[in-house]
Phi, psi and omega in degrees: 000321152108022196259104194314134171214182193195139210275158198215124161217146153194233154224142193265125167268177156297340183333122173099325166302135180303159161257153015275119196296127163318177174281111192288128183237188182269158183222184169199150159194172196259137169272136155214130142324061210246130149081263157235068167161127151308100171269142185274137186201138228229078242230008166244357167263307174066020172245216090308133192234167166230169170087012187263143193242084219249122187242356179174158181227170183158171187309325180203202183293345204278291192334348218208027173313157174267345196182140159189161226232140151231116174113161178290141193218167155235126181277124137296304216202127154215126189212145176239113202249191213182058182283142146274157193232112169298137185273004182267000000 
């Protein structure tokens, strides 16, 4: 279809979302090109979200790895918070 896009990972938070809140992850969704402008497409939520904390873009997954590593490692602690803010 020749249509530009672009693989997107970071993180989707709840802001905006019903409770019970779910667990907060790491997310990936797609960015295209249409027209003048990049529209955002989410094809595992399939809803509209806000809050996405966007840490890299690139062609696929291999581009936009979150960590990568040699040798054994363990993650202690990571945590990511995420609020809405009145534009008022």
């Amino acid at each position: 279809m020749n249509i530009p896009a672009r693989y997107c990972t970071g993180y989707l938070g709840d802001v905006g979302t019903e409770p019970p809140y779910g667990t907060m992850d790491f997310a990936a969704w797609f960015e295209v090109w249409l027209g003048d402008r990049w529209y955002t497409f989410d094809a595992r939520n399939n809803v509209p979200r806000i809050g996405r904390v966007l840490m890299a873009r690139g062609r696929d997954a291999c581009d936009v790895a979150l960590t990568s590593t040699f040798g054994p490692n363990t993650l202690e602690s990571f945590r990511v918070w995420t609020d809405g803010v009145d534009a008022a």
